[in-house]
N, C-alpha and C positions, 0 to 999 in steps of 0.2 A: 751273385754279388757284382756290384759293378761301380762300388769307390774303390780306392785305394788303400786306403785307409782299411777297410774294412777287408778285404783280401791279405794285406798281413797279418792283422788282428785276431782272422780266424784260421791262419795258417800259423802263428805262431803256439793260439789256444790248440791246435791241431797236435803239433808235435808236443806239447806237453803233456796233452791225454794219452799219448803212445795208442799202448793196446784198449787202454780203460773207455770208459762212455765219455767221461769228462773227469777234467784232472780235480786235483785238491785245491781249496784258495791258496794255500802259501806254497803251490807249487808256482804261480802268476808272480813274477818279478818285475817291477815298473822299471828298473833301469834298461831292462829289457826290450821295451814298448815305448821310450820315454818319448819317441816324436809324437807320438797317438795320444799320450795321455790326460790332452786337452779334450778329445773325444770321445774317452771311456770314464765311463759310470758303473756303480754297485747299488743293487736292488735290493732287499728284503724282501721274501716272500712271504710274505704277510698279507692276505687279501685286505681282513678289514683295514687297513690303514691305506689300502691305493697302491701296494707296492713300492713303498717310500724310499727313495735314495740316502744309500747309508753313505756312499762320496760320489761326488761327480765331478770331471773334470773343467777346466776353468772356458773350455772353449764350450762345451753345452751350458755350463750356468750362462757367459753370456750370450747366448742366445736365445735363453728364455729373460732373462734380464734379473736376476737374484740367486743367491747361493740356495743348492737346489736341497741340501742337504735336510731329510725327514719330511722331506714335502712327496705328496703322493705321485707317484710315475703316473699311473691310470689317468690322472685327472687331469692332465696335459693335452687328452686326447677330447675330441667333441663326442657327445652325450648318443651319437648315432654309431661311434664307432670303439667306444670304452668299452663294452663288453667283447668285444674281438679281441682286443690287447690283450685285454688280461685273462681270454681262452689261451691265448700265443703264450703268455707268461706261465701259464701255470704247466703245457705242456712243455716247455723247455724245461721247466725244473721237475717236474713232476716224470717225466720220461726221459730226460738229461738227452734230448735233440737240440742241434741249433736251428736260429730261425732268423731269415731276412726278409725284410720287410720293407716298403717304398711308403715314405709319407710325404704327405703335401701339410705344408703350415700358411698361414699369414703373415707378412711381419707387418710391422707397423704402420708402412706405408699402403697397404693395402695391395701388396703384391705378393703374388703366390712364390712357394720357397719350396725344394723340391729335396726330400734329406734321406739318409740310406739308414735306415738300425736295425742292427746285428745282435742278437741275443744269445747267451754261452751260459750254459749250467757250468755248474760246479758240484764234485762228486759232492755227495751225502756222507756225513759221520754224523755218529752217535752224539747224541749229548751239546749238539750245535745245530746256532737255528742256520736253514735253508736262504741261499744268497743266490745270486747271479750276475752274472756280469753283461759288460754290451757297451755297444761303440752307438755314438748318433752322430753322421758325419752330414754336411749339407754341402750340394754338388754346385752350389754360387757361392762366393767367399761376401757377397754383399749386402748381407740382410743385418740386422739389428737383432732386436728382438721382437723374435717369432711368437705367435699364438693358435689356438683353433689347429690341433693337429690331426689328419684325418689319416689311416689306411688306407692305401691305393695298391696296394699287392703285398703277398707276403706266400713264403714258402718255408717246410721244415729242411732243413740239412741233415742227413743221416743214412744209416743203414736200413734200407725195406726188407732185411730181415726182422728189425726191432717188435718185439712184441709191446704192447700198451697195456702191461700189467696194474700198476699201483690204479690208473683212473677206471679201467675196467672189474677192479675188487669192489671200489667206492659204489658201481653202478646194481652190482650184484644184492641180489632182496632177499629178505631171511625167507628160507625156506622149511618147513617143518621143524621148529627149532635150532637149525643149523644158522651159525653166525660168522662171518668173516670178519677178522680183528685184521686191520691193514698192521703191519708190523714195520720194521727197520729194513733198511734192502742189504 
């Protein structure tokens, strides 16, 4: 990580996961975070809809230029690099890793714009749909709004002990009648 923003963000998501993978949403307090909170956003994980922002803070809507709110995250990105994202997406939530990632945008002027995002699960319960969180900071404070967002690096945060269970069950093919029912974690 190498904004600022994003280094408390995920040191502050740190000490509230303690021992756990990732903490609960209502353990996340904005007053908490409140200088950041023009750069964090909530995801749905929801493939079909693009990963649609359930809030996003007031400094990424203006820099895509409209309230981002139920609009697809995926679809932000260019057509060459949207299926990367939402691999990135699905293993944060799906294996509760964090993940940082360098993107390059356009803004308006046709100038390239260089921005950090940070993605943070949130544990899993029962009987509630699947969210995440994430900062999308931009290392020039001078752009407008940005478009054409592309992937230029990205890395998972975590323990390499983690095992990849939930997507490695999905992968698993019925054998002799034998069926794996992905369950609750």
């Amino acid at each position: 990580m190498k904004h600022p923003s994003s280094l408390e963000f995920f040191a502050y998501w740190d000490r509230k996961r303690g021992e756990a993978r990732a903490p609960d949403r209502s353990e996340i307090e904005p007053g908490a975070v409140r200088e950041l909170l023009g750069d964090i956003f909530v995801l749905s994980y929801d493939s079909a809809a693009g990963y649609p922002f359930r809030v996003a803070g007031t400094r990424v809507c203006a820099l895509l230029g409209c309230d981002l709110k139920h609009r697809s995250f995926s679809a932000l990105f260019s057509a060459d690099t949207r299926r990367e994202i939402e691999d990135i997406i699905a293993v944060v939530s799906e294996e509760m890793l964090a993940a940082v990632a360098g993107i390059t945008a356009v803004s308006q002027d046709g100038r390239p714009a260089h921005l950090e995002l940070l993605l943070l699960p949130f544990n899993t319960r029962a009987h509630s749909p699947l969210s995440l969180t994430g900062l999308l900071a931009p290392f020039e404070n001078d752009h407008r709004q940005l478009s054409d967002f592309k992937l230029t690096s990205w890395r998972y945060i975590g323990h390499q002990t983690q095992k990849f269970v939930p997507r490695a069950l999905r992968k698993l093919a019925v054998a002799r009648g034998f069926m794996v029912y992905e369950g609750l974690r």
